[in-house]
N, C-alpha and C positions, 0 to 999 in steps of 0.2 A: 220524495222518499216517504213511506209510506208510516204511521205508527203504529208501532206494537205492543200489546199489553205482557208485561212479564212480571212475574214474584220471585220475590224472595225468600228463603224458606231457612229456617234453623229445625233443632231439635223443638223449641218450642213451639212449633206448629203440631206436633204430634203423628200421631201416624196420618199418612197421607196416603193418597188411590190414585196413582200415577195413571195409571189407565185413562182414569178419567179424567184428570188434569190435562192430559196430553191430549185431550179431543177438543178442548177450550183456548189452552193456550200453549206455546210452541217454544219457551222462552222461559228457564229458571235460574235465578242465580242461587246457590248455595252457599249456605257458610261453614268455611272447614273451624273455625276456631276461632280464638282469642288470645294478643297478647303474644306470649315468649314462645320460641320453638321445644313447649313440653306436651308430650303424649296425654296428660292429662288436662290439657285444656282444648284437647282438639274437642270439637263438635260431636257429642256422640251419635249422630247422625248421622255424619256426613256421607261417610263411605256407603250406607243405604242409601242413603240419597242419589248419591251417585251415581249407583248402580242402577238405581228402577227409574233413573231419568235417562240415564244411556239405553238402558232394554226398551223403552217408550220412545227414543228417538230423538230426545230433545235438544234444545240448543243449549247450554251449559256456561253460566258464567260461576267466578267462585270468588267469594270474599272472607275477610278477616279482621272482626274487630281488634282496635289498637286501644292497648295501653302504654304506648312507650313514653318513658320521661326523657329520652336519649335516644341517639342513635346508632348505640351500643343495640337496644333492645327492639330499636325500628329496624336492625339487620336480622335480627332476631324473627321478630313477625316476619319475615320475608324469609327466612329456611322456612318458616311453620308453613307458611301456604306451599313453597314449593313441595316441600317434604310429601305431603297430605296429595296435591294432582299429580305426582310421581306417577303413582299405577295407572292413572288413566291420561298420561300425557297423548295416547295416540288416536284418541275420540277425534272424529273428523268433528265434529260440533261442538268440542269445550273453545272458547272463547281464549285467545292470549292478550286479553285485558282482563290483569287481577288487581281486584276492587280492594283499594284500604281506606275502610269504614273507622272515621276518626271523628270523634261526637266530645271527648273527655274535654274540660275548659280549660285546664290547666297546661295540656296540649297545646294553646292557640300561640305563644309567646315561641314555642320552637317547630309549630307546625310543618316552614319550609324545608328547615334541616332533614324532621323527619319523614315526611314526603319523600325529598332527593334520596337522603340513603335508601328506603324502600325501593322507588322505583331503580335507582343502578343497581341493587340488587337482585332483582325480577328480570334486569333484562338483561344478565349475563346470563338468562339460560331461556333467551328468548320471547320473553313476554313484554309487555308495555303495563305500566300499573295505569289502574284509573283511581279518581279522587273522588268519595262519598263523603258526604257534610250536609247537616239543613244549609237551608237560603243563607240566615243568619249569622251559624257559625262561620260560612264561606266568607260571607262579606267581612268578617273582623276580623279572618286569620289570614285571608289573602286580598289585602285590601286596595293593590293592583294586578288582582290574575294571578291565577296559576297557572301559566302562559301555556301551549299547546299539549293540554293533559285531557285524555276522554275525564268528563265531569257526569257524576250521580248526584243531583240535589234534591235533596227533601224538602218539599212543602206541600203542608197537610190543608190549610185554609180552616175552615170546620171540621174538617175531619170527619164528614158526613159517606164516606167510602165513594165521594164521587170528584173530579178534577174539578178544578176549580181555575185560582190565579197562578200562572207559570210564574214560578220561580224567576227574578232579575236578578244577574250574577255578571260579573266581568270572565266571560270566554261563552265558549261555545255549550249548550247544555246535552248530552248524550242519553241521559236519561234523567226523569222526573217522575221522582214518587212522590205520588200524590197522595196516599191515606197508607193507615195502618188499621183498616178496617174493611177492606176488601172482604167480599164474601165470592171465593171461585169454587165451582164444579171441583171436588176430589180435596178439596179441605174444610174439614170441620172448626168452624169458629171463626175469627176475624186471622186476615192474612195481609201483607203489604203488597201493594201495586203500583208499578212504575207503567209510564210512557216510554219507549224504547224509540230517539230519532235517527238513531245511526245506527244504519245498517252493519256498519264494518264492526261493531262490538260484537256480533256471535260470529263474526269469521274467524274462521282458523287461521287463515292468513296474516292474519295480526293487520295493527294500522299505522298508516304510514308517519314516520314521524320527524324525516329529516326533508330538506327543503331539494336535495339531490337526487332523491328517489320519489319524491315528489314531482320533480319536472320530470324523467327520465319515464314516468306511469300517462303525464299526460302529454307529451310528446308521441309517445307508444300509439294513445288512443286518438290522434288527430285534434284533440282539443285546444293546442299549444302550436302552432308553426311557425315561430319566431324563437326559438329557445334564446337565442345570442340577446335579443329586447329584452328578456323577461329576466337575464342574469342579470343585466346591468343596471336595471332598473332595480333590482333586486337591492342593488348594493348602496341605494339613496334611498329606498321608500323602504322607512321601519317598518311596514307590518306587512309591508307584499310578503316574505315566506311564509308568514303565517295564512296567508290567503291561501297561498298556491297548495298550501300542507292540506287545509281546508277541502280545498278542489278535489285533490286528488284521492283524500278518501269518503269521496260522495260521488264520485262519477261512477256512472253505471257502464 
């Protein structure tokens, strides 16, 4: 699987040259907002963003910082992002893994709550949420796994704009930013950049996340010819569906 460089971009990047962005790298996640689902904390970017990253082609992920102290308000942030990719739910390129960027400390004590409601939120209208956190936050708020969730983890090392020590975390890592000091083609000033190792995060097809449509994808593709072993096997060995879940959105 190959890795890919992608940014993340807010209003505070400032105006940006999509044009030229898009000849560098092929991969933005955006941020609609912050917090509660009100008009006024959406990103006043976003929908520019959005637009001159769809005219340029690109592959489209989208996130939203959390403030929730409940999950009153973690339901909450989850209308705000839906509300916001509304008009562009039909980009063959936007990503249906929406990123909830959770950094507050006071957050760590109810984190899984509000995780869970986000994502059963997200994915009654078809998305998968993924989970963004430093190294560090992760390790104290989920301190065994936040079991089969695409994961964005931050570590900076020096913070010298260049990768450094990968992130060690309990699950699988999907993406890894590495600085907040990135200097790319089409933005002025310092920008964040991630390593991209999964491919299925800017699929439109979203990713696979039940251990039934997991066998029923590698069965499909010849990788599997024993389906009847692998169920039963399934139902003594704790972490086989996670494996199989694993497999089947990594097979080419």
């Amino acid at each position: 699987m190959a890795e890919r460089p992608v940014v993340d971009i807010s209003y505070h990047n400032g105006t940006i040259d999509f044009k030229k962005l898009a000849k560098v790298i092929d991969s933005v996640i955006i941020r609609c907002g912050y917090g509660d689902n009100y008009s006024k904390q959406d990103d006043t970017k976003f929908n520019e963003h959005m637009q001159l990253a769809i005219a340029n082609g690109m592959n489209i992920g989208v996130y939203i910082y959390s403030y929730a102290k409940d999950t009153r308000q973690a339901a909450s942030e989850a209308n705000h992002i839906i509300r916001l990719i509304e008009p562009f739910k039909d980009y063959t390129r936007l990503s249906k893994v929406l990123w909830y960027d959770v950094e507050e400390p006071y957050q760590i004590p109810y984190v899984y709550k509000l995780f869970d409601t986000f994502k059963n939120n997200v994915s009654d209208y078809g998305y998968t949420a993924g989970l963004y956190m430093s190294e560090s936050f992760y390790n104290e708020a989920f301190k065994i796994g936040a079991g089969d969730v695409p994961l964005w983890i931050a570590k900076y090392g020096t913070n010298n704009g260049k990768s450094q020590i990968k992130p060690v975390v309990k699950g699988a890592i999907s993406l890894w930013q590495y600085t907040s000091k990135g200097k790319i083609h089409g933005i002025d000033g310092n920008v964040d950049v991630s390593i991209c190792y999964d491919d299925t995060i800017f699929s439109n097809k979203g990713r696979i996340t039940d251990f039934e449509s997991a066998m029923n994808l590698l069965v499909e593709k010849g990788a599997i010819a024993t389906p009847e072993y692998w169920y039963n096997a399934a139902k003594v060995v704790k972490y086989l569906p996670d494996l199989i879940i694993n497999m089947a959105n990594t097979i080419e």
